[in-house]
NUVOLUM-407683 format. One record per residue (C-alpha): z, y, x. Coordinates in steps of 0.25 Angstrom, whole numbers, padded with zeros to 4 digits, always signed. Example, Ala and Ser with C-alpha at 12.3 -4.5 7.8 and 13.67 -1.06 7.14 Angstrom:
2
+0031-0018+0049
+0029-0004+0055
//
This chain:
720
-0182+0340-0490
-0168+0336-0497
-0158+0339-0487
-0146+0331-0493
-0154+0320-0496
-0160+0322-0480
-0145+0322-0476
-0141+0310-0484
-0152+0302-0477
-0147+0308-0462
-0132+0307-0464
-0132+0295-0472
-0125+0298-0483
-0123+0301-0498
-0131+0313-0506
-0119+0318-0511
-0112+0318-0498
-0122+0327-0493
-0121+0335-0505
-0108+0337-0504
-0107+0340-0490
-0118+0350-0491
-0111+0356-0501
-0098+0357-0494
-0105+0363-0481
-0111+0375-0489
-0099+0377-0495
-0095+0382-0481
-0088+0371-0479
-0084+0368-0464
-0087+0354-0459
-0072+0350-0453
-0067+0353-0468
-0079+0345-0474
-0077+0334-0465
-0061+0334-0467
-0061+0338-0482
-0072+0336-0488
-0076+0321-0485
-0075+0317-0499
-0088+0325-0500
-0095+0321-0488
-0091+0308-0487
-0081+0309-0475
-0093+0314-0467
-0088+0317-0452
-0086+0332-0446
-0099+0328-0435
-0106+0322-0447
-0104+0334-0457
-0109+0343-0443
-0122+0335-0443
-0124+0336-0459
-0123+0351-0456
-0132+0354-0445
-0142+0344-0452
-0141+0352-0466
-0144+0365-0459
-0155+0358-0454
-0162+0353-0465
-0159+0365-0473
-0164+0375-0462
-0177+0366-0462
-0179+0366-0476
-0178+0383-0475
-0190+0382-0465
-0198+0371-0473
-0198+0383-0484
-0199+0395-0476
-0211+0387-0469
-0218+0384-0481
-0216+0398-0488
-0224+0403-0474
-0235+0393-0475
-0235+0396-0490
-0236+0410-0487
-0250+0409-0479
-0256+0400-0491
-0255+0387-0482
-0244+0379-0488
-0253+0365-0493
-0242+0354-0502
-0245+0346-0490
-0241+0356-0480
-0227+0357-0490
-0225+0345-0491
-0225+0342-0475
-0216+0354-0475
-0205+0348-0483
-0206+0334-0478
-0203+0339-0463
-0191+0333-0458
-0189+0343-0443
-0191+0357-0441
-0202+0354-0432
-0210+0347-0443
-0208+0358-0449
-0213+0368-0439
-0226+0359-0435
-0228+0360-0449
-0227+0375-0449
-0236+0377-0436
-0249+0380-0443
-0244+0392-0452
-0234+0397-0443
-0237+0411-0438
-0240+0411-0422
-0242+0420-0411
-0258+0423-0410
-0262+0410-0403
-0276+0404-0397
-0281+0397-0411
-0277+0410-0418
-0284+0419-0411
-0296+0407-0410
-0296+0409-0425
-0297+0424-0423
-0310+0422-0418
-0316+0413-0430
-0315+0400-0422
-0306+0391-0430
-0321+0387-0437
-0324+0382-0422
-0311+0373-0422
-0311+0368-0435
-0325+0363-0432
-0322+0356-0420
-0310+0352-0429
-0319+0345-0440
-0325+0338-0428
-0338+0337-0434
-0348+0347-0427
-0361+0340-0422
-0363+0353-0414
-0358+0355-0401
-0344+0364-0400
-0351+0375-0391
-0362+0376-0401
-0351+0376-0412
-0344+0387-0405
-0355+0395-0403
-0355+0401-0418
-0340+0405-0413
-0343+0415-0403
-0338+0429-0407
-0339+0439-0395
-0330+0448-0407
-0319+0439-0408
-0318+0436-0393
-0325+0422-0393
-0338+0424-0382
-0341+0409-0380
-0341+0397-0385
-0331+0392-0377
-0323+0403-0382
-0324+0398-0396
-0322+0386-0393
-0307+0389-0386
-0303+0396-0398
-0308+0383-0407
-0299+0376-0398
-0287+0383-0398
-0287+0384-0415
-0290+0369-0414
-0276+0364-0404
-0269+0376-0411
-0273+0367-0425
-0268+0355-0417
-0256+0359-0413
-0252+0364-0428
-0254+0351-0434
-0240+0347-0437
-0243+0332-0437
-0249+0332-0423
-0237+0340-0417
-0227+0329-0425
-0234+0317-0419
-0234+0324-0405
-0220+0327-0404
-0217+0314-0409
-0226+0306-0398
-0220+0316-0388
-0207+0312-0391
-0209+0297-0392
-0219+0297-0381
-0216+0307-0371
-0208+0310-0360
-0199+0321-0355
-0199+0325-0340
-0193+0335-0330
-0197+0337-0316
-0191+0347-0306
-0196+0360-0303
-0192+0359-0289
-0189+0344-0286
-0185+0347-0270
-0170+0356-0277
-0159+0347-0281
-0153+0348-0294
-0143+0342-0306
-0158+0339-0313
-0164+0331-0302
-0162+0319-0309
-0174+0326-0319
-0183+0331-0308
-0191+0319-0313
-0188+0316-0324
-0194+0309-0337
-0190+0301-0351
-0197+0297-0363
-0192+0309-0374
-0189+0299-0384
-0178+0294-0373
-0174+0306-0364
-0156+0307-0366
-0151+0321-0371
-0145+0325-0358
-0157+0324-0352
-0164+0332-0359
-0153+0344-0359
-0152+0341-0341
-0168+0342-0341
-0166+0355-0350
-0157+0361-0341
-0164+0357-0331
-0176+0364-0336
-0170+0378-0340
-0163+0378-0325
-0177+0378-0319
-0175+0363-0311
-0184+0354-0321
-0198+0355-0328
-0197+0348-0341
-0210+0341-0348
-0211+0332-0360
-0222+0324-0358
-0229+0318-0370
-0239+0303-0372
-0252+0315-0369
-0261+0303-0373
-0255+0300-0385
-0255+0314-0389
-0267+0317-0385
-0273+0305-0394
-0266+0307-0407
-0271+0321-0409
-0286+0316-0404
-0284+0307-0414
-0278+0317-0425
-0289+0328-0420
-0301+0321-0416
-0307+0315-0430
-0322+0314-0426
-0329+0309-0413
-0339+0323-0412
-0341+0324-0397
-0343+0340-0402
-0329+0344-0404
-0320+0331-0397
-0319+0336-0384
-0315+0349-0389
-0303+0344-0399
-0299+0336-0387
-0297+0348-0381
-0291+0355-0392
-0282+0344-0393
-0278+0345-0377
-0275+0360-0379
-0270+0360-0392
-0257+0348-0386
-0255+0355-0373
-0255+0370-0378
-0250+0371-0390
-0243+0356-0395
-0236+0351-0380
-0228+0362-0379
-0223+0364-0393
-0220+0349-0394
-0214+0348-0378
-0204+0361-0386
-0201+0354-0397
-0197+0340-0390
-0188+0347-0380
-0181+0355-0391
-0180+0342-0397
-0176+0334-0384
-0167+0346-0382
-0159+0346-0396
-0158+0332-0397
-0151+0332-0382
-0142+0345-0386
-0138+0338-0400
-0134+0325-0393
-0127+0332-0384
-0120+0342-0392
-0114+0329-0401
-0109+0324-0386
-0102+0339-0384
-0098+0338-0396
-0091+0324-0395
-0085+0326-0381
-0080+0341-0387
-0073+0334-0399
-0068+0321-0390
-0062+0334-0379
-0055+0341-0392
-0049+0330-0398
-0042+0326-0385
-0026+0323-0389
-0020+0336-0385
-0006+0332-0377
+0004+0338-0385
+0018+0342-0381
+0015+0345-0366
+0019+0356-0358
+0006+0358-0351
+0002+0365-0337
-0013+0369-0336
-0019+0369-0323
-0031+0377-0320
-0035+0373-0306
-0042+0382-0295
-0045+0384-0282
-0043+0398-0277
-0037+0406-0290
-0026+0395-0290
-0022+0386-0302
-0019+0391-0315
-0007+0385-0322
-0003+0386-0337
+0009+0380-0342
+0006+0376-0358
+0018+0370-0367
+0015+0361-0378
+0010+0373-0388
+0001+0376-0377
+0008+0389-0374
+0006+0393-0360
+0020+0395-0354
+0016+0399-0339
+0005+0401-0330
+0004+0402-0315
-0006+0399-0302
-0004+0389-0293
-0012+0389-0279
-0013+0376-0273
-0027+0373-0272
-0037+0378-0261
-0037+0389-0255
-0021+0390-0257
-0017+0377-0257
-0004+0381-0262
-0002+0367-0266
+0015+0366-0265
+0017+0379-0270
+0007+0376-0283
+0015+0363-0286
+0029+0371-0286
+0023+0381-0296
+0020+0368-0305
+0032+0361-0303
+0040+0373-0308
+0031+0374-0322
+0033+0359-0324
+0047+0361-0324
+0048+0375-0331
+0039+0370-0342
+0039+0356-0343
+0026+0352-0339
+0022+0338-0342
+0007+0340-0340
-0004+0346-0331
-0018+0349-0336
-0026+0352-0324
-0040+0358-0326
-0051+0349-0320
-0059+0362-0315
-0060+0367-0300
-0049+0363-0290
-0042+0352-0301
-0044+0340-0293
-0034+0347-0281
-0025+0353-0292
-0024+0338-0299
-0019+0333-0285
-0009+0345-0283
-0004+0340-0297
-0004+0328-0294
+0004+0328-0280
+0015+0338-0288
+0017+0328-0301
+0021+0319-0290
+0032+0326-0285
+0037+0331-0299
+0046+0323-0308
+0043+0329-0321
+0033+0319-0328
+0020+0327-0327
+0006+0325-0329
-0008+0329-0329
-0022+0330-0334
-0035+0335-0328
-0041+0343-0340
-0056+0346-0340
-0055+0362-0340
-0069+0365-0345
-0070+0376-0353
-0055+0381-0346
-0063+0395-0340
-0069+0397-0351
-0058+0398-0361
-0049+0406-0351
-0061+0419-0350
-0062+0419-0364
-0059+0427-0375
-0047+0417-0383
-0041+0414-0371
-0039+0430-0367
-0034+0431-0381
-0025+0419-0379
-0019+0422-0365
-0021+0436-0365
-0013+0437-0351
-0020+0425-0344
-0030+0425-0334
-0041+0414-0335
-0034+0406-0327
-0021+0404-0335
-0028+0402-0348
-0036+0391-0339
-0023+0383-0337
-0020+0386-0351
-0031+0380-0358
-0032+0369-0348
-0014+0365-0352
-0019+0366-0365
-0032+0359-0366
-0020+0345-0364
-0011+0352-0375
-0022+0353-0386
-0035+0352-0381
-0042+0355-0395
-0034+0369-0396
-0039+0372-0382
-0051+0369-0379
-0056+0374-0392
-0055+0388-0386
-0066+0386-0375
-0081+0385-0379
-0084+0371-0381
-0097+0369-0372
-0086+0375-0360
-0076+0363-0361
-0085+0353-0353
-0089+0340-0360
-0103+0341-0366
-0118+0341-0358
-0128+0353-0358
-0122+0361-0367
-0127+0373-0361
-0140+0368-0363
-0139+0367-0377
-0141+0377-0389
-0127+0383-0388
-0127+0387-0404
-0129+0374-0407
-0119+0369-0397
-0109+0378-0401
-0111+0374-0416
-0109+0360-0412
-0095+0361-0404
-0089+0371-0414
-0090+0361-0423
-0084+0350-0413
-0072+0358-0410
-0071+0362-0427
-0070+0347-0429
-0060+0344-0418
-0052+0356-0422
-0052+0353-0438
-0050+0337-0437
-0037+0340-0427
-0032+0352-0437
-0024+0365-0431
-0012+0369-0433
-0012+0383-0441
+0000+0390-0434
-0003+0385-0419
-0019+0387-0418
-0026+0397-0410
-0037+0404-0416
-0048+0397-0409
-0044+0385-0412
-0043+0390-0429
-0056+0395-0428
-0061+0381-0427
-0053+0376-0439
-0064+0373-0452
-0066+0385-0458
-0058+0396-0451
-0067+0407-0441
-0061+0412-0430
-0058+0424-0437
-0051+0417-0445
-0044+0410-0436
-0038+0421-0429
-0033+0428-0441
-0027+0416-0443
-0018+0417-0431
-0017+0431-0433
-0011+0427-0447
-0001+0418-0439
+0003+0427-0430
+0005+0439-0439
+0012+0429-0450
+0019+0417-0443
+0014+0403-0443
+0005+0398-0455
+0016+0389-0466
+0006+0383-0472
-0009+0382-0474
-0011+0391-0485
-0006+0401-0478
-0020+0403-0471
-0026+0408-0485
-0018+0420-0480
-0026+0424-0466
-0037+0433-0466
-0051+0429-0469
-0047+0414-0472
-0050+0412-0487
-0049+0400-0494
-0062+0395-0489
-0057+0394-0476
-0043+0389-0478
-0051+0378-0486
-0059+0374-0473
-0047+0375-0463
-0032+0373-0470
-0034+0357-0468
-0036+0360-0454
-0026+0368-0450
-0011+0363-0451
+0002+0369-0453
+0013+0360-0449
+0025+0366-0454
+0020+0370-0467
+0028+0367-0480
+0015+0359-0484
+0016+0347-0475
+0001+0345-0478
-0002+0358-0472
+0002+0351-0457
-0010+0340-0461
-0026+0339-0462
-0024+0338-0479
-0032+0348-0483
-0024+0358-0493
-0035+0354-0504
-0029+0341-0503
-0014+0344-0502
-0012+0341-0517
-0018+0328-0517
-0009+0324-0504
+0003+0327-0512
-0002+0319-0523
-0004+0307-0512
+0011+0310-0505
+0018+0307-0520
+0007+0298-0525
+0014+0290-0514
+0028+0295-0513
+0028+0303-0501
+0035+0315-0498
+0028+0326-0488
+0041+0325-0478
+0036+0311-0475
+0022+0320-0471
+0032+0328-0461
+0038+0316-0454
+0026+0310-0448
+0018+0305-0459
+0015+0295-0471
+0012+0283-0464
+0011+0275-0477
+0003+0284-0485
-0011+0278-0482
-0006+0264-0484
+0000+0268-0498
-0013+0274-0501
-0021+0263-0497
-0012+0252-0505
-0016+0261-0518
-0030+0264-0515
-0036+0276-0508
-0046+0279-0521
-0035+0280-0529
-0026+0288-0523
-0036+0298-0519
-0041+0299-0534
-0027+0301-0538
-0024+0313-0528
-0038+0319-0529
-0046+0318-0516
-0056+0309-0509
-0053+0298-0502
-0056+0304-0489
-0046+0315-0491
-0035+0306-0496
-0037+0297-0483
-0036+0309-0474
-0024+0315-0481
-0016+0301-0479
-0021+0303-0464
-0014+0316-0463
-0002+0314-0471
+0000+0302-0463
+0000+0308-0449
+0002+0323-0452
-0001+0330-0442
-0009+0320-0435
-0019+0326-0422
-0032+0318-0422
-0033+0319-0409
-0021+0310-0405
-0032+0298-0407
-0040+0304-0394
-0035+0299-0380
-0026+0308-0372
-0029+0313-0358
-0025+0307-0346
-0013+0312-0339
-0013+0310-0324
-0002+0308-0312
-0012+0305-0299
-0026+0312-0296
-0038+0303-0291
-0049+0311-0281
-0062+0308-0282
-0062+0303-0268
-0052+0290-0271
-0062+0285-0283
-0067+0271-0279
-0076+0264-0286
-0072+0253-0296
-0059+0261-0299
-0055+0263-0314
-0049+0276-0319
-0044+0281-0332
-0052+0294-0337
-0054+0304-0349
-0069+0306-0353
-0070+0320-0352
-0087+0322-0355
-0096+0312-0363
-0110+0314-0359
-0124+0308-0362
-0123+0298-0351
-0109+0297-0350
-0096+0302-0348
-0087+0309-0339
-0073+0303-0334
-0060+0310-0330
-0054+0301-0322
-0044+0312-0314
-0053+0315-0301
-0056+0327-0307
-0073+0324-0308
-0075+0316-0319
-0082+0305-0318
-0095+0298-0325
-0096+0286-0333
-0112+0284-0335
-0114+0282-0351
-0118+0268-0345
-0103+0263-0337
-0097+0268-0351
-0098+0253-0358
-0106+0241-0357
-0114+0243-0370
-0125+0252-0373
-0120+0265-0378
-0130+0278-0381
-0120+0287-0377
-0107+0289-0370
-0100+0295-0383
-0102+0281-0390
-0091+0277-0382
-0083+0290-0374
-0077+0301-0378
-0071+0314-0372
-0055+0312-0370
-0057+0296-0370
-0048+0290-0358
-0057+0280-0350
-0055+0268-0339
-0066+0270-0329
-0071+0265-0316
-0078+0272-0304
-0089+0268-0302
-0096+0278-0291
-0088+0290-0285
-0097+0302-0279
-0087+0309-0273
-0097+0321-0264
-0104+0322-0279
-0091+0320-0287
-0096+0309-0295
-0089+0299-0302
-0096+0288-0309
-0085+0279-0320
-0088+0269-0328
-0082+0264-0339
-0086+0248-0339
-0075+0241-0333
-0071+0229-0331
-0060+0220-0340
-0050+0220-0329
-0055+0235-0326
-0051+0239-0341
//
């Protein structure tokens, strides 16, 4: 197989683009820095585009290694035909590659094996040839060995049959048009294993879709349901148009001798030794194709949560509600330093609800508190209305935001946040992620496993290797396409910057704290272990802002910090321009001459020139400015005063396969069914939603004993 010319036909794009990008990814070439620097190469191909070039090259390459280590085996034992080659090249998948191996692959000792043992593989292949005028009892006669275990005729013949549906069931062909009339014709179902118990499965109790049609997340819910011991799962094939395409195949002669015993052959050879493998091979299928779909919606909805705007210049109190512990409180300032901590009391059993909102009052006016960040966990709906009824009798202008706190536990037990708030209980670096969540919600929740922040289905059902590989590379994006700032940056959040390990990363703060702040980006060729390799991939990622190089406070790559000089005096502009906010013209002066031309002149692509005009500019500009803000509130709904036909404003806070999940401030989010999203037909909710997005929505249903909300997003003209 030629795997570039294979990747040009998939990606729909150039030979030499995928040259080129192969080429840059063996180089060790990260994929932010590829996609950021390199686009002259790869033809500007996308960060999400590049991570499905390189899962598919790993592919195709890992298949071409078993391709030869397969036919060196087959080699090995004197049976590799030109034909069989040749099929073995030409296979497109893995599993056609595996049917085709089934003959020569070395089992366990099984029934035809050990039929063959006893000298009866002549029996089979005559009932085989179909051409007997001797009945098979009299055939099998010659057969009987008392030596070798075979006393009787019917003895011979059980051992002819099992070498015959063993032959069947190795034949590559037959197992490929199987598999594919099973999954064009069958069905899957699942049925409960004790229908009178109630469950979150009962929907599947009994249950059936074509498997050509059935959703992902159903697939994955009937898995779970499965492994937790509630469902019995079957795939259920066409049986007759299986059973006729091997007659057809097998039976070649009418000889009432030997048809009724490849019949049976047949029978035995599907249910025994083909129905299970191929059942295995289509729910591992079913089962990827689920997991990939919905690790691209994890994915989406990770990148949407860390991208959110962060609110800057805010001093922040984080509130960590609770019941019987108390609340936990953190005040944050604008740098995310926490200033102070404290518990309050005023939810059940205490109810110390005056003395709480004292307490409050006092940090609000010490600090200066402009805004509350209430986590959405246990007890928030009564600390959201304690807030509430305080703002009211304050006059300092103050408000607040429910934050979803997923992940908040987690990160407080675990090993960075004892390192980072060394004399904290978990409760105080609770309130402290959930103040700083608001402040930068990137440099936060980047601390805190990614399958643990809450947006994302079955994800525990998933192979978490994979998984994991697929969110680290979200996050790497995310973090890369904002930029960091060298001298502020924590160590967790460096470890995701292209090309610098977590190793790396800490001796890079251990660099800052033993030698000041960074002064410019070159600096970094002094830290420990990070060579010129690695400040290749990084340096156009990290930013130093009060560097003598103003490029060094921009995403221009130091590569390309001549050829932006070159630009700046092709055009008469001095770099103090650059400090004061920005060459608003610049593009429009590069335009009038011509974008070819000026790149030829200052000696890069015309990708790289356009992004260095971008960044020169709006130095210092935060990609995620363009991403709504969060909702501030002053009032509090309850789920009890939600009446149908009311329209609210929310924040999308999960994106799922059949819809999405609202915030619209009664503390249980709401769902808007992927069919009230919009009038026309959409595949999936993502084509239109996105996590962070702020939404007009009306109730549509309100369950309050089941706390179910039921939104929808079609509203009327005088409704909008």
């Amino acid at each position: 197989m030629d795997i570039i010319a294979k990747l040009a036909e998939e990606f729909h794009i150039r030979t030499a683009q995928v040259e080129q990008t192969v080429a840059l990814i063996d180089e060790g070439n990260t994929i932010p820095f590829i996609a950021r620097y390199r686009k002259e190469m790869t033809g500007s191909l996308d960060d999400e585009t590049l991570r499905n070039f390189h899962e598919r090259l790993l592919y195709l390459r890992n298949l071409e290694e078993r391709k030869e280590a397969i036919k060196k085996n087959i080699e090995e034992q004197g049976k590799l035909t030109k034909e069989l080659a040749k099929q073995i090249e030409e296979a497109k998948t893995l599993v056609a590659v595996e049917d085709l191996y089934r003959p020569y692959k070395q089992k366990k000792r099984t029934r035809a094996m050990i039929a063959k043992e006893k000298g009866l593989e002549p029996l089979a292949n005559l009932i085989l040839l179909q051409m007997t005028k001797e009945t098979l009892e009299k055939e099998a006669e010659a057969f009987i060995n008392e030596e070798k275990d075979v006393k009787t005729v019917e003895d011979a013949l059980k051992g002819a049959n099992d070498i015959i549906a063993e032959h069947i069931a190795d034949d590559a062909e037959y197992r490929t048009w199987i598999r594919k009339a099973t999954w064009d014709h069958g069905k899957i179902t699942s049925s409960a294993k004790k229908p009178e118990e109630s469950s979150v499965f009962e929907m599947y109790y009994d249950f059936e879709e074509p498997i050509e049609k059935i959703a992902g997340y159903r697939i994955l819910a009937i898995n779970r349901g499965e492994k937790e011991g509630i469902l019995q799962v079957k795939i259920e094939p066409d049986m007759q148009k299986i059973a006729s395409y091997l007659a057809r195949k097998i039976i070649t002669r009418k000889n009432p001798n030997t048809t009724k015993a490849l019949f049976a052959a047949i029978e035995d050879s599907y249910k025994r030794l083909i129905a299970p493998s191929i059942e295995r091979d289509i729910r591992n299928e079913l089962t990827e194709n689920a997991s990939t779909e919905a690790i691209k919606v994890f994915g989406k909805n990770l990148a949407q949560l860390l991208m959110q705007p962060p609110i800057a210049g805010q001093v922040v109190l984080g509130w960590d509600p609770a019941f019987r512990t108390g609340c936990k409180l953190a005040v944050v300032d604008a740098t995310g330093k926490v200033l102070d901590t404290v518990v309050i009391y005023p939810t059940a059993p205490q109810n110390k609800v005056e003395e709480a909102k004292k307490v409050v009052k006092a940090l609000i006016k010490k600090y200066g508190i402009t805004l509350i960040s209430i986590g959405n966990g246990t007890a928030s709906r009564e600390s959201e209305q304690i807030v509430v009824d305080m703002l009211k009798e304050i006059k300092e202008p103050v408000q607040y935001v429910i934050t979803n706190e997923a992940g908040a536990s987690v990160y407080s037990a675990s090993k960075l946040a004892t390192e980072e708030f060394p004399n904290f209980d978990v409760g105080q670096r609770s309130a402290a992620s959930i103040a700083r969540r608001l402040q930068d919600p990137l440099a936060e929740l980047i601390k805190i496993d990614p399958k643990a922040i809450g947006v994302g289905q079955y994800q525990h059902d998933m192979k978490q290797a994979r998984l994991d590989e697929a969110l680290t590379g979200v996050v790497e994006d995310c973090v890369n396409s904002v930029g960091i700032d060298l001298n502020t940056a924590s160590y967790s959040l460096l470890s995701y910057v292209s090309g610098i390990s977590a190793p790396v990363a800490k001796n890079i703060v251990k660099y800052r704290e033993a030698n000041g702040e960074f002064l410019n980006r070159a600096e970094l060729l002094k830290v420990p272990r990070l060579g010129s390799k690695a400040y290749e991939q990084s340096a156009g990622f990290l930013r130093v802002s009060g560097s003598v190089e103003v490029l060094d406070s921009t995403g221009v790559h130091p590569e390309s910090y001549g050829a932006a000089h070159k630009l700046l005096g092709m055009f008469g502009f001095d770099e103090s321009e650059i400090r004061s906010g920005g060459l608003r013209l610049l593009g429009k002066k590069v335009a009038e001459k011509g974008r070819a031309k000026v790149a030829e002149e200052i000696g890069v692509g015309e990708p790289t020139l356009c992004d260095i005009i971008a960044e020169l500019e709006k130095p210092g500009r935060d990609v995620r400015d363009s991403f709504p803000a969060p909702v501030l509130r002053d009032d509090v709904l309850d789920i009890s005063s939600l009446k149908e036909g009311m329209i609210l404003t929310g924040t999308v806070r999960n994106v799922i396969d059949f819809g999405a999940f609202v915030d619209i401030g009664v503390h249980q989010d709401g769902l808007v069914h992927i069919s009230q999203i919009c009038d026309k037909y959409i595949k999936h909710p993502s084509e239109v939603l996105s996590v962070g997005d702020i939404v007009k929505v009306k109730v549509i249903s309100v369950d309050a004993a089941k706390h179910r909300i039921g939104l929808s997003m079609k509203l009327g003209k005088d409704e909008k």
